[in-house]
MARLUMRO-505044 format. One record per atom (N, C-alpha, C): atom name; x, z, y. Coordinates in steps of 0.001 Angstrom, whole numbers. Layout:
BEGIN
  atom        x        z        y
    CA        X        Z        Y
...
END
This chain:
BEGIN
  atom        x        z        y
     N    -6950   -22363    18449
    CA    -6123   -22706    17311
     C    -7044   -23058    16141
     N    -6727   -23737    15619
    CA    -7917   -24590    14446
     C    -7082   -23662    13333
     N    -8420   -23626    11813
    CA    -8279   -23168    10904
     C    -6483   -23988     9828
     N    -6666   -25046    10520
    CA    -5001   -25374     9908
     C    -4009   -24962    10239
     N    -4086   -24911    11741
    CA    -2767   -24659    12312
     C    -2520   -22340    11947
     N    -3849   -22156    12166
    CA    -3485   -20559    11598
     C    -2435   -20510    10259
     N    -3196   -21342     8800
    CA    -2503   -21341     8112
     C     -996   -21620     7607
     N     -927   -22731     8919
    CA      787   -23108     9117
     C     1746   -21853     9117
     N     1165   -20704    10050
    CA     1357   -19227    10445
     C     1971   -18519     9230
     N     2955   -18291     9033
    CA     3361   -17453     8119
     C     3247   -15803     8067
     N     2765   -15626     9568
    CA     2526   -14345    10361
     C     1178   -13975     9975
     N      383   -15129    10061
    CA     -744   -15502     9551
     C    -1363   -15132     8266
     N     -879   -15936     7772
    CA    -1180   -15585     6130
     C     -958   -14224     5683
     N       51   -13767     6271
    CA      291   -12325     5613
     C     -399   -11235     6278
     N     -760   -11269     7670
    CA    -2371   -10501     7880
     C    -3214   -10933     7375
     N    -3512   -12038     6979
    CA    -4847   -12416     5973
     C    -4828   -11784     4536
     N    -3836   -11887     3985
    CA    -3842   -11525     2803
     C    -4053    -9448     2566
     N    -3195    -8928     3450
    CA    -3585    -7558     4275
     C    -5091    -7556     4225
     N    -5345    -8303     5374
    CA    -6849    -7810     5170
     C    -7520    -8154     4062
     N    -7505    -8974     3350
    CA    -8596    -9391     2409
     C    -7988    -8519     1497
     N    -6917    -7820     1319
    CA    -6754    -6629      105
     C    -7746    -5558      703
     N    -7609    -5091     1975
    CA    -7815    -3780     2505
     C    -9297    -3819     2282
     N   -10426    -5076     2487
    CA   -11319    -5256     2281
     C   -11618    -5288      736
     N   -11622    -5955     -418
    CA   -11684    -5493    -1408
     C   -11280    -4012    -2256
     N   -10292    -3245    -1341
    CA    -9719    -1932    -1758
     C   -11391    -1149     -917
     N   -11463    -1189     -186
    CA   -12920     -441      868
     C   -14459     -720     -257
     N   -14287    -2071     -643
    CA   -16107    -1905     -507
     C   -15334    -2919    -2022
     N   -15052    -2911    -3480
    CA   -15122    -4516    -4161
     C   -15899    -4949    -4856
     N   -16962    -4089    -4849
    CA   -18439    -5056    -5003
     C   -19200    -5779    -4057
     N   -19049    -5212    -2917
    CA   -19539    -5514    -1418
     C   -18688    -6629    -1072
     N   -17510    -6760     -710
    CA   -16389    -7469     -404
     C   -15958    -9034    -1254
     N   -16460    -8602    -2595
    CA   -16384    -9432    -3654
     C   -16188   -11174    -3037
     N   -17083   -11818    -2875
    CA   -17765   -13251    -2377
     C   -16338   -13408    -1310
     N   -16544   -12604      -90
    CA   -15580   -12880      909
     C   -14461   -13146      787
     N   -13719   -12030     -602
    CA   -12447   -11495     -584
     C   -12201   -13410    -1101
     N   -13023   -13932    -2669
    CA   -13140   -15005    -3164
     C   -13104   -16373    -2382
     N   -13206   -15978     -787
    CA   -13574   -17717     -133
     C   -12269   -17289      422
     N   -11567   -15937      498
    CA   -10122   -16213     1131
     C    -9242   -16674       41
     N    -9684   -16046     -899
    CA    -8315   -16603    -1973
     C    -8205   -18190    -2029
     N    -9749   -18458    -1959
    CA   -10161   -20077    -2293
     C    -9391   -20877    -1207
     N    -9392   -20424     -346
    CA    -8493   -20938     1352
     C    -7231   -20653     1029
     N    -6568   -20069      630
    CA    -5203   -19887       91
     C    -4812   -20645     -860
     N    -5674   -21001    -2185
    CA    -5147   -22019    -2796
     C    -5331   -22948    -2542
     N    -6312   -23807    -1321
    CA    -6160   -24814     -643
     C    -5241   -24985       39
     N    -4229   -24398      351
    CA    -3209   -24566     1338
     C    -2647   -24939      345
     N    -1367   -24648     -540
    CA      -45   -25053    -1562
     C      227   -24076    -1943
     N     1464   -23873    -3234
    CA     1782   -23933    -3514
     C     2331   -22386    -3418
     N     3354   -22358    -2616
    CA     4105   -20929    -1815
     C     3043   -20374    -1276
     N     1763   -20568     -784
    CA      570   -19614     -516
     C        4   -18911    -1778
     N      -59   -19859    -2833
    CA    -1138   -19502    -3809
     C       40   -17981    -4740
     N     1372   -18495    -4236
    CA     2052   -17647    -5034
     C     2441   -16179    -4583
     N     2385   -16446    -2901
    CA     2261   -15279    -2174
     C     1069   -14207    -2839
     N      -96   -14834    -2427
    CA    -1229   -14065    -2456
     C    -1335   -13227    -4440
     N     -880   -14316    -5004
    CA     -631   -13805    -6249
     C       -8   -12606    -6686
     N     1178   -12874    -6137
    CA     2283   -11647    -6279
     C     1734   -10291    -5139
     N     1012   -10557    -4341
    CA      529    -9240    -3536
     C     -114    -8538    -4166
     N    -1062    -9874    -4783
    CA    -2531    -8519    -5476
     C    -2366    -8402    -6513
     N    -1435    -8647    -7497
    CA     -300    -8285    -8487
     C     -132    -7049    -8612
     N      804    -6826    -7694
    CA     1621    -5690    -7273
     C      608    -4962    -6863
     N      -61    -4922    -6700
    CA    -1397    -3708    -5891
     C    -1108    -3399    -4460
     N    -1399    -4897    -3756
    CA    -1324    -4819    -2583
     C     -194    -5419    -1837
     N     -599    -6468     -731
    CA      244    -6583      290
     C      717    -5669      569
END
């Protein structure tokens, strides 16, 4: 499955976003860079992604 078609995944995105909290909640100085190239991949997708991920780490957490 190619890096697009994951993101199509709505199942997808929302274990991604899971993990890249759980990872910045563990280590967020360590985690920092990584947590940053997922968000960056999220707002490359649109619109309803960028707003998902927003409202998760908002709220303190997927």
């Amino acid at each position: 499955m190619s890096d697009e078609e994951r993101w199509d995944g709505v199942r997808w995105r929302r274990q991604q976003a899971d993990e890249t909290w759980d990872f910045l909640c563990a280590d967020p100085l360590g985690q920092l860079m990584a947590v940053l190239e997922q968000i960056g991949r999220a707002v490359g997708r649109d619109l309803v992604v960028v707003r998902q991920w927003t409202y998760s780490f908002r709220a303190g957490g997927p």
